[in-house]
Every structure is written in C-alpha cells, then in structure tokens.
N, C-alpha and C positions, 0 to 999 in steps of 0.2 A: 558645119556649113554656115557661111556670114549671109546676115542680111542685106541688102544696100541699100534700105530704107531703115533702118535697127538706126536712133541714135548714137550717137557716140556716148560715152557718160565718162564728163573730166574727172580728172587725177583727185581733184579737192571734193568733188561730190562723195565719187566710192570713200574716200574717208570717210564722211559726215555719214552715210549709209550705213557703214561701217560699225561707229560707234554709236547709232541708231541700233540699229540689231545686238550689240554685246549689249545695252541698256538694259532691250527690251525681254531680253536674256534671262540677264539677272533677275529682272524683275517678276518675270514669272515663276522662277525657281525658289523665289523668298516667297510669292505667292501659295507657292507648293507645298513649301514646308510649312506655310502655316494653317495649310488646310489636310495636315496629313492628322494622323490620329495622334492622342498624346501620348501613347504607350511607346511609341518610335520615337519622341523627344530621349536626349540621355538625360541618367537622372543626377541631380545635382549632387555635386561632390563637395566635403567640406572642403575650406584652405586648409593648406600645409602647414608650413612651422608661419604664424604670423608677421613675426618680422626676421624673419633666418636666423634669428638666435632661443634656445628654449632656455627660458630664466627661472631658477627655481630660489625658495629664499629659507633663511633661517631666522625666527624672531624667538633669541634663548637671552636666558640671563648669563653672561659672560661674565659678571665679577659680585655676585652677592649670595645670596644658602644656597642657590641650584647651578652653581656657578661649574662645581664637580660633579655632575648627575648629569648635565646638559654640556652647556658651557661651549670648550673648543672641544673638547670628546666629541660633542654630535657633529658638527662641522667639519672635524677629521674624518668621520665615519662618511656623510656626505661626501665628501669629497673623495672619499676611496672610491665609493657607489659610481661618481660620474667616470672615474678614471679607468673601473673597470669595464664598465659599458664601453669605454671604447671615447670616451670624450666628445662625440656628436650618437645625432639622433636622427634620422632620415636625412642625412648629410650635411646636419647643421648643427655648430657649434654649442657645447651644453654649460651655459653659465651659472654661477653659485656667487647670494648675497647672502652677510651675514651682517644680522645687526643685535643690538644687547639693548633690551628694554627694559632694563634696571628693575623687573619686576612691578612694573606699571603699567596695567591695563590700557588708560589713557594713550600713554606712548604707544604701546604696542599696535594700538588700533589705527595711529593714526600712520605709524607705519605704514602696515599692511595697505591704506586708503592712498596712499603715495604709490606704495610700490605696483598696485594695481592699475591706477592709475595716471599714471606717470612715467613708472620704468620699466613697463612690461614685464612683469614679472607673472610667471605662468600659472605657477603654484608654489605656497610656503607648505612646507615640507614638515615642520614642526613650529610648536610657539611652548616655550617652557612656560610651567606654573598656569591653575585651572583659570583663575582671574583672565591675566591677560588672553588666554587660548578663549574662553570665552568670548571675550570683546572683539576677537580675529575672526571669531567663528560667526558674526553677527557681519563683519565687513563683507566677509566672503562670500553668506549668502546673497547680500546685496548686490554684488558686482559678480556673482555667479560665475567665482572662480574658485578652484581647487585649494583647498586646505588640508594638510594630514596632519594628526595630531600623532608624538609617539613621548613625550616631557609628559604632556598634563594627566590627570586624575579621574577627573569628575565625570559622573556617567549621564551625566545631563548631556555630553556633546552626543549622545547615540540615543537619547530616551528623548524627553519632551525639547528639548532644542538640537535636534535633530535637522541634518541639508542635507539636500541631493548633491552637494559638492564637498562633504568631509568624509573625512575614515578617520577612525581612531583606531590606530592600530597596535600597539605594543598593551598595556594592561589598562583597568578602570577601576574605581573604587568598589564597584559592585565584586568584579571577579579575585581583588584581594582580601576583602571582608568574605565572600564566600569560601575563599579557601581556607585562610589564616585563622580567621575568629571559630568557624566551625572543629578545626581538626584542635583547636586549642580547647574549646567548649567540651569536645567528645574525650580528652585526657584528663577531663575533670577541673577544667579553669572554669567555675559555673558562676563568678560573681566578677564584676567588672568593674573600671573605672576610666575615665577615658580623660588624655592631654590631647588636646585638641588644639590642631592652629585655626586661628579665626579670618576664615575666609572660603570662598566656595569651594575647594577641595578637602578641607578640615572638616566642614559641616557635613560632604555627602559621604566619605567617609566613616565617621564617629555615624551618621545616620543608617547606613550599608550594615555596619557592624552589628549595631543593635539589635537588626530586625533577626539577621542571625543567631545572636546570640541568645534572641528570646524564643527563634525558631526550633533552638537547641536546649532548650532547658533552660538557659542561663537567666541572668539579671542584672540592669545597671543599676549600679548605685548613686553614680552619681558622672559628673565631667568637670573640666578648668578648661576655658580656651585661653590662651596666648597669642599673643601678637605674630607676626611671619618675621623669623631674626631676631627671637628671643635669646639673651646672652646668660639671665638669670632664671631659673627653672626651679627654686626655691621653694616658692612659695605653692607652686602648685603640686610639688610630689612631696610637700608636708600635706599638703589633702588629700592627695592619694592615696599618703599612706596612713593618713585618720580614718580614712574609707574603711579599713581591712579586706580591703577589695583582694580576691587569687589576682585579678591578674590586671594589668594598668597596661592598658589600650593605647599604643601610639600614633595616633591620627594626625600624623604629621609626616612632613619631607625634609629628605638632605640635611643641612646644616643644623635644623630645629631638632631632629630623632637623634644625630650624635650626639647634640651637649644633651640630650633627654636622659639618653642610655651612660654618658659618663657621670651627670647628676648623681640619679638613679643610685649609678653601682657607689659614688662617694658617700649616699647618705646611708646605703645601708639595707635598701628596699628589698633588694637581692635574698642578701644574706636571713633575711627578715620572714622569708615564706612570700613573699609575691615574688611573681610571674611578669616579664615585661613584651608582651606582643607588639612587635614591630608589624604594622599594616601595613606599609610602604618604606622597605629597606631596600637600598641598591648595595654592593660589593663595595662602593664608595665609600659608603658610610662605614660598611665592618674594618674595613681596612683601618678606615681615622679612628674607630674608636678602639681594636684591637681587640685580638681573643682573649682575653683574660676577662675582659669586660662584657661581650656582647656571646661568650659562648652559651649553647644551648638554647638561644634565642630560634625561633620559628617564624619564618616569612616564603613569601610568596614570590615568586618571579616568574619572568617569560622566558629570561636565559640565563645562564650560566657558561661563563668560558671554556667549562674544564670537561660538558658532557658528552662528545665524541671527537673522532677525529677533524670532520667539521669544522665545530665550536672551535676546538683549539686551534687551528690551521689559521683560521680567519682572524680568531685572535691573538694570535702570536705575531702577525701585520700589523693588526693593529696599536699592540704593545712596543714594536720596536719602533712606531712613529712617535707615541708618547710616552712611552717607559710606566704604564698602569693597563691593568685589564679591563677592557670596556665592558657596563654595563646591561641593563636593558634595554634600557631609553638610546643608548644609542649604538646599539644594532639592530634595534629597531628602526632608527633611521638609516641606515645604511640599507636596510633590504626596503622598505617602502621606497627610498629614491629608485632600486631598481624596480621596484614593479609598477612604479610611475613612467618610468622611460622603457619600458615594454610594451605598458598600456598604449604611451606615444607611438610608439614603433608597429603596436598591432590596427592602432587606427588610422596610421597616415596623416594625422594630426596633432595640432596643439591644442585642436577646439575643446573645450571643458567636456560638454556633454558628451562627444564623441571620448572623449578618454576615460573619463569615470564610466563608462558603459562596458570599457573593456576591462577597468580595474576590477570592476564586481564578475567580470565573466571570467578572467583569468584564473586560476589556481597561484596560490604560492609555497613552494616548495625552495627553500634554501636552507643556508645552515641556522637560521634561527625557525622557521616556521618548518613543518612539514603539511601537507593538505589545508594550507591557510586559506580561509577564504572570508572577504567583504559582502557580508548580509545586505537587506537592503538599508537598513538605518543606520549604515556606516560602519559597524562593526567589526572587526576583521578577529574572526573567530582563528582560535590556537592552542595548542597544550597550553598549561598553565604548570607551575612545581612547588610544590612544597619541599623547602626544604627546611636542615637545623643547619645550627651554626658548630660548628666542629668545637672539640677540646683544644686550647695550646699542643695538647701531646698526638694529638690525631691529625696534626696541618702537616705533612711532609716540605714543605716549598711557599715561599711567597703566591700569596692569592690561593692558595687552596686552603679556602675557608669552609666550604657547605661538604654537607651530603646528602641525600635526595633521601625524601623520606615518601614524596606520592608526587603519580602525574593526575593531573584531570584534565580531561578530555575537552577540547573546548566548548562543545554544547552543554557542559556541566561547571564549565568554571565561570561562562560569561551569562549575563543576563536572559533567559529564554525570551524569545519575542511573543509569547504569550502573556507576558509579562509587562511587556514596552508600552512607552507612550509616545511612541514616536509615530508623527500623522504618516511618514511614509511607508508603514508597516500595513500592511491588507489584512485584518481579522479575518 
C-alpha cells in the first residue's frame, strides 16, 4: 500500500544511501572480526618457495687434491638428485650453482655471503675441505640458512661449532678414527705415528685418533704435519720410519694419502714391517694409487658401490655419466639433496626453519643410508664399514677393490651426544 504523504527519494539519493549502508557494512564486520576471539583467527602460514625458484649450491674444489673426492663427481650426483625428484619442488623450478673455491676458505666464505645474499640461494648442499666448510658454516649461521656438509671432515661442524641450520652428513673425523684406528689397535698396531696435513681437518683428525688409540692400549710416538698439496713426502716417512712405529697414521685427504701411500710403498715402509692406516680414503684414491700398492690397507667408509643391489643400480648411473665409481662424499650428496627437497615438499616451504624441522623429523632410507637419521647437533647418524683393500688376485673387475670386514651401527660409530659440546644438545 503507497502513501501520499511518503516522500519521494530521488534516483541520486538511494545511491548515496546505498553506499552508506554497504560502508557501514563493512565496517561493522571488520569490527566483528576484530572483536572475535583469537583462537578463530587462522594461523599463520610460512611463504612457499621465496622467489618460485629453489636454488641449492655447491662450494667444492673443482681442480686441486679434492678435485676427485668432490670436484664434478658431487655436482654430477646433485644434479642426478634434482633430476630424479622430478626437476621442481611444490611446482617450482629446482636450480643447481656450482662454484670452485680453490681450497680457500676466504673465497669460499665470501661466496657463500653473495650467494645468500644476493642470489637467493636456499641452501649449499656441500663445501669440500674442513677449512673452507668451516668459514661457510660461520656465514650460514649468520644469515640462518641451510648448510649440509657431506666433503668435509672435522667434527667440530657437529660438537662445539655446532647450528641449528647444518647437518653433516656423510662421515667425520671422530667416526673414522673410531672405527679405523681401533679395529687396527685391536690386530696388534699398538705404537703409532702419524703424517698429518696441517690444517683443521688434519689436526682433529690425528687428535680423534690418538685418543683412540690410547683408549686402546696403543701409543703415539710421535707426528710430521705437512702442507695441503704436498708433492714431496720425503722427508716425513724418513721420520716415520726412524719412529719404528707398527703403524703410520694417514691424517690426511685425497691427493695428499695417494702420493703418501705411493711414497710409502717406494721407500720401502711396507716391505719393512709397518702398517699404513688410511683415516680418510675414498675409492678415488685406491684406484690412483693401485692394488699392488694400497692392498691390505684398512679404512672406513659410509659407502661402497658394489654392496647390494641398490649400491650398484645407482652406481652403475652414475658411472655411465662419468666413466668412475662414485664415492662417499658424493653419494652422500646425492641423497642429502634428496632429503633436502623432501623436507621442502613435507613443509610447504623454502623457509629454513620450517625445512630443517622436517629434515631432523624425516627418516632416511635410500641406497646409501638405511634408518638415517639428523640428531639434533646436526649429525646425521648411519652404518659406517670397515673394510680392507683386496689382493691384485682377489679384484675380479675394475673398481672392485674392498671387502667388508665390519658394520657399525651408527650410534657406535659416530660421536655419542653424551659426549658433545654442542650447546644445542639438552644434558
């Protein structure tokens, strides 16, 4: 029913009334929500991938003693890692830098401060040699991003310089001096000597070893350090072998242990009644120096190509890309990249803390690790292998060098955290 006293109300007004009321609207319902309870707010979600690309990096020495231990082996392995995931990560493209830091801390550091900096880079994935991994592992906690070590040595990256943002994951001075120096100690090598390279993976190391070897009965008599890319080795296994030491301790890597061990066998050290214990041998190095030379030798590893179906599947990939069998270090970086891009995948993120939260929660099970798992001081716990080095007459085929002589368990091979100095460990 109309009124005929009711005004009229022009066309222009009902607008203006109009978006009066939607105004007033709105304005009570942002009222609303801000007087609702905070429990009904949703709760905040990290960002995705940062900038739609996830950048991971490699800081290796590409052409000096870790040049074959690292080098384009870990870069290859990498990059199989990305290819197999599938080439993206919550649908964004998964990119790989590689850079060579001539075994210079300096350099390395200042990389790492660039690439964090600068090129968005998510996480470096490895950094060859303790030195430079050290000086990455100081950037990283700073800029509190993701570092994984699987090149370097020193158990300093898990014990007293310890971050909430690295893993060391393939082997560390402590768990190859536990395994190598003691199963040598217990065959009766009770007096020692040690070549040492002079620098933080040589020193912790020759120091790993020691404690062992005294934990074992044993005794040092004495050590020689050398330079990193010693050519002459002379003058220090004429002291070793003034020592009458069983057995001469090689606290050294890559290109330093081969001319060690072909020294060694030219002067005679061998033939002589000592014992030469390789602390840190890869497949690399037996290959250059050759079974004639390096048989019967005893070392440590995380892997080996030839021990199951696995092993060999993955590495038979990997051989037909570079025509050599990969070793530790770098199938240890091939399965760290994936469990870096899993961790991504189970968090929805690139953000650091969200993905290292998954990495320590995840299990790792592939062909190099079975039941692996990242403690909280970085650690990433694993079988560990003793093996020897075969006879000439006992190698059927290229690369089959070893035979397994013990596993240990990895809460017996790696440092007990009753043991650690690392503040992020809860007594």
């Amino acid at each position: 029913m109309a009124y005929a006293n009711t005004p009229r109300i022009s066309s222009h007004c009902r607008s203006t009334l109009s978006r009066l009321f939607t105004t007033t609207a709105m304005a009570a319902g942002i009222a609303a929500a801000m007087m609702a309870p905070a429990a009904a707010q949703p709760a905040t979600q990290p960002a995705a991938i940062s900038d739609d690309i996830v950048r991971l990096g490699l800081i290796l020495d590409m052409s000096g003693v870790y040049a074959d231990v690292t080098g384009k082996g870990s870069a290859t392995a990498a990059e199989m890692a990305i290819a197999d995931f599938g080439g993206t990560v919550l649908g964004k493209k998964i990119d790989l830098m590689v850079v060579d830091h001539q075994n210079k801390a300096d350099i390395a550091a200042a990389k790492a401060r660039e690439w964090y900096d600068t090129q968005k880079v998510d996480a470096i994935m490895d950094v060859a040699g303790s030195a430079p991994a050290l000086a990455v592992l100081e950037v990283a906690r700073e800029k509190k991003k993701i570092v994984v070590f699987s090149g370097p040595g020193t158990e300093r990256i898990t014990n007293d310089l310890c971050s909430p943002y690295s893993v060391h994951y393939t082997y560390d001075t402590w768990s190859l001096a536990n395994t190598t120096a003691r199963a040598t100690v217990e065959k009766g090598g009770k007096t020692w000597y040690f070549l040492t390279a002079d620098y933080a993976f040589g020193h912790t190391l020759q120091a790993s070893a020691t404690e062992v070897v005294k934990a074992n009965g044993g005794t040092v008599l004495g050590a020689s350090r050398h330079p990193l890319g010693s050519s002459d080795f002379a003058s220090y296994l004429l002291q070793a072998q003034a020592s009458k030491a069983q057995v001469v301790g090689l606290a050294n890597a890559g290109g330093d242990t081969v001319n060690a061990i072909k020294a060694a066998s030219e002067f005679g050290l061998t033939k002589g009644g000592q014992k030469m214990a390789g602390l840190l041998l890869y497949i690399n190095d037996i290959h250059a120096i050759g079974l004639e030379a390096a048989a019967g030798l005893t070392l440590t590893e995380a892997f080996y190509w030839d021990m199951n179906d696995q092993t060999r599947a993955w590495s038979q990939r990997y051989y037909d890309k570079l025509k050599k069998m990969p070793n530790m270090s770098q199938a240890g970086t091939y399965s760290s990249v994936m469990h870096y891009l899993k961790a991504v995948q189970a968090a929805g993120t690139d953000e650091p803390t969200a993905v290292m939260k998954q990495m320590k929660a995840l299990p790792i099970n592939d062909f190099f690790a079975t039941n692996g798992r990242i403690r909280e001081d970085g650690r990433m716990v694993h079988d560990m292998y003793l093996f020897e080095v075969k006879q000439p007459s006992e190698s059927k085929r290229p690369w089959d060098y070893y035979k397994l002589v013990a596993t240990l368990p990895g809460d017996q091979a790696f440092m007990p955290l009753s043991k650690s100095t690392c503040p992020l460990v809860k007594k």
